[in-house]
N, C-alpha and C positions, 0 to 999 in steps of 0.2 A: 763574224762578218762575212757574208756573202761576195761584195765589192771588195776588187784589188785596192780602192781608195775610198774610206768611208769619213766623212767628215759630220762633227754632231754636235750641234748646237755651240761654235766656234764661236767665242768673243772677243775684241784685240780689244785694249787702250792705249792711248799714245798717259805713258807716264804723269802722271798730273793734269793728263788735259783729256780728250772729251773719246768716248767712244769710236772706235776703229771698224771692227766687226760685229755685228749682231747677231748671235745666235746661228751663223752660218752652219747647215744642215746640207751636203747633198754628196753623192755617189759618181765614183767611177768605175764602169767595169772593166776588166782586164782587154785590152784590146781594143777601148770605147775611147772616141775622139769625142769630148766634153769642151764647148765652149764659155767660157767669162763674158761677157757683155757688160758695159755701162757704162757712164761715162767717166770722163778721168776725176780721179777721187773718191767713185765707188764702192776700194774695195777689193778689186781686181787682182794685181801685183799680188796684194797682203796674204791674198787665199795662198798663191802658188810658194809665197817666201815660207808661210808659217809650213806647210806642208815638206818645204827642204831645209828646215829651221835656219834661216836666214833674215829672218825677220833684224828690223834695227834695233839697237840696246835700246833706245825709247819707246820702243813697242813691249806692251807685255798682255803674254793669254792669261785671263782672267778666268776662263771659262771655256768647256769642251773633251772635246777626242780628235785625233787625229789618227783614224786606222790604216795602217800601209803594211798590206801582206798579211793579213791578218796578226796588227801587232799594232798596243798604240804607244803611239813614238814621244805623249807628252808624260808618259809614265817610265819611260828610260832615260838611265843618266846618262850624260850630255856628249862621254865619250861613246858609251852604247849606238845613241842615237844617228850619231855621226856615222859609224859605221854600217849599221842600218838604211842609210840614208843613201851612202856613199855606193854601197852594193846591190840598190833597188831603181835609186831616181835619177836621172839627171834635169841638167837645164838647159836651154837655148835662150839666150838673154836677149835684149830688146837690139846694143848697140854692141855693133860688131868690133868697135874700134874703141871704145872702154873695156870691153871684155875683155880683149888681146894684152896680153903687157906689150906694150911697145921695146921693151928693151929683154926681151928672150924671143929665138926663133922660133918657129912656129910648132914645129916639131916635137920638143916635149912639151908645149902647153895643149899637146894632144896626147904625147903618152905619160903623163905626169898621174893622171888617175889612176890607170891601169897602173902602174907600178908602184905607186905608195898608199891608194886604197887597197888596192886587190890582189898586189902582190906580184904579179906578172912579173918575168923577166927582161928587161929593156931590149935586147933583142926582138923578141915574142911581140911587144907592146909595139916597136918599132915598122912591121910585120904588119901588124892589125892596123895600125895609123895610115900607113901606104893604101892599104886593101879599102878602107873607109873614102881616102880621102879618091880614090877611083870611083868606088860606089857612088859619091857624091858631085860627078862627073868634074872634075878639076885637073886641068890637063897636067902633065909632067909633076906626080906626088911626091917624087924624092924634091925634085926642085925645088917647091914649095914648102916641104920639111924644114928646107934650110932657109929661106926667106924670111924675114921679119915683117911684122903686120900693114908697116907701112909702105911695103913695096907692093900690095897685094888690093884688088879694086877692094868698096866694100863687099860687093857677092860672094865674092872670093872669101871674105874673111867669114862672112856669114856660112856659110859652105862648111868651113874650116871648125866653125865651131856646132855646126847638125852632125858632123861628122864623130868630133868628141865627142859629143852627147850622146850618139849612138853604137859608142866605140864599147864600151863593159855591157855592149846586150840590157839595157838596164829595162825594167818592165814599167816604168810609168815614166815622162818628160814632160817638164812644165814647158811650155811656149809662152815666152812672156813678151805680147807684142814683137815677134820676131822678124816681121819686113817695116815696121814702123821708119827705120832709118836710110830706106833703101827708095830709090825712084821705081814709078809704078811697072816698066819694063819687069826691072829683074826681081820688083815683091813678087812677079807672076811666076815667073822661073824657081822663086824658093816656096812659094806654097805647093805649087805642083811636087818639088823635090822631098822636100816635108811628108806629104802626104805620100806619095811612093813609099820612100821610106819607113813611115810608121805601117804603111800595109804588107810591107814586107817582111817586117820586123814581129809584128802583131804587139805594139808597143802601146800601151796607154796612152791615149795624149790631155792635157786640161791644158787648152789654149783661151792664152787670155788677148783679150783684143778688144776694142772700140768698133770694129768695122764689123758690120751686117754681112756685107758681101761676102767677108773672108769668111764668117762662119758657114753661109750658106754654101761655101764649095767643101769646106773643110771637115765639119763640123757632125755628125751622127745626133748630138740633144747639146743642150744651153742651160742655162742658167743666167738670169738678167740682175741686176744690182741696179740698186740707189741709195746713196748711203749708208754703205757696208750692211745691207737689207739683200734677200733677196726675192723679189717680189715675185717671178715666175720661173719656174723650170720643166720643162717637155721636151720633144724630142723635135729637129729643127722642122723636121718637113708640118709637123704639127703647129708649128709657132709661128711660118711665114703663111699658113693656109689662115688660120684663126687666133691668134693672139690670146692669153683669157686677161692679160691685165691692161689698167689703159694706161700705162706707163710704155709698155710694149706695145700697143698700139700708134702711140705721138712718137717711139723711136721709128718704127717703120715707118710711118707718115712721115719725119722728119729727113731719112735716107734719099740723098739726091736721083733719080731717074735717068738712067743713063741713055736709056730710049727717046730721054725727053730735054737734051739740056737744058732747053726754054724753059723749061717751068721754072717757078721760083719755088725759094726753099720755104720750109714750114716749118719753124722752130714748136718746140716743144709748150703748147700752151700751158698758161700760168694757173690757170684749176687744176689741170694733171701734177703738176712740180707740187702746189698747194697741197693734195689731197695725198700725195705719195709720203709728203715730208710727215703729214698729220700720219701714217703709219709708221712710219722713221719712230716719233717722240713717243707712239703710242706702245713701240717693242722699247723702246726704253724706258718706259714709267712699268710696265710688268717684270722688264727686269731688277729695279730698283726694289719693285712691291715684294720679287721674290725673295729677295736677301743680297742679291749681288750690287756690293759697295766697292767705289773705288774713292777712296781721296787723295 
């Protein structure tokens, strides 16, 4: 596999109940900022969990590969993979203040990786924790080491947790909606930091998101989803020039104008929803025709 992250023909179900993922197909290159789009219930999240095998016990992959590093990760046992996993990816997760255990300082929930994946000495890891949480401009880092989550704004904790995530050098980071919980000042302050960081780093990133905008500052190519489908994938400057799907077309038509308050919005017309869904049922009657059953 060419790509640091190759994904190939990926299918989740929720346990007895209705299809998750369909056939998801698409690439990361080492260094390549890859956007998730669509809306919530897409899909989205599922890519990035199955990819750091954190998927929920009522999710199971029925179908696929999962290439990471040139290795796939659904053909390793579970301790393997963990380790694989633990030494290559990290995450930056959606909510700052679920992430955090509220009841440990801040401090080894930042060097807790480094020392029980990768071995590091709590000194060393302690060292690297301080040096990050500078990098990620956070004033007084010992301070903060010793601080608990709820002394700390959300930016902070957000901060606190880019910092982890890029504390083991790891070569690919899911972003899973990572200023979703944050007001729109300091989402600007953490995408900007974000993206410093991964340019620094030359870090993978597959950032998953809802928001246009954020791909368009973030983002190098995309992939768009519609029930766990994904219907287009290019490269961004491509996709906001000329769309090829018209699902991608009503989301951009749909995306508020900030040049323009006044306008009123455009929700997603009901032929396009219609017509995308009729590709939805129609990958799912060829995967059934193929042989893949779930009861």
């Amino acid at each position: 596999m060419s790509a640091f992250l190759s994904i190939r023909n990926l299918s989740l179900v929720l346990k007895g109940g209705p299809r998750l993922l369909r056939s998801v197909s698409l690439d990361v290159e080492a260094g390549e900022v890859r956007g998730l789009v669509g809306e919530s219930g897409a899909g989205k999240s599922m890519i990035g969990k199955a990819v750091l095998g954190i998927l929920p016990r009522s999710v199971e992959v029925v179908e696929g590969e999962i290439w990471l590093d040139e290795v796939d990760l659904l053909k390793l046992r579970p301790s393997e993979r963990r380790r694989k996993i633990g030494a290559t990816a990290a995450l930056i997760p959606q909510d700052p203040l679920t992430a955090l255990n509220p009841s440990r300082r801040v401090g080894p929930q930042v060097t807790d990786r480094l020392v029980d994946i990768l071995g590091w000495k709590r000194a060393d890891a302690q060292a690297r924790a301080l040096e990050l949480l500078a990098e990620v401009h956070i004033p007084d880092p010992a301070r903060v080491m010793r601080s608990y989550p709820h002394e700390l704004s959300g930016g902070m904790r957000q901060r606190v947790l880019i910092a982890s995530a890029f504390a083991a050098e790891p070569k690919l980071i899911v972003a899973d909606e990572p200023t979703t919980a944050l007001d729109v000042t300091v989402q600007k302050q953490i995408l900007h930091l974000i993206a410093r960081m991964q340019a620094r780093h030359g870090t993978a990133l597959l950032f998953v998101t809802h928001d246009l905008g954020v791909v368009s500052k973030v983002c190098g190519s995309l992939a768009v989803l519609y029930g766990g489908l994904v219907v287009e994938q290019s490269p961004v400057r491509d996709f906001f020039r000329q769309p090829a799907h018209a699902y991608s077309r009503a989301l951009l038509a749909a995306t508020p104008k900030y040049t323009d308050p006044m306008a009123g919005l455009n929700p997603v017309p009901e032929a396009v929803i219609t017509a995308v869904q009729a590709e939805v049922a129609q990958a799912d009657a060829s995967w059934r025709n193929g042989g893949w059953r779930h009861d």
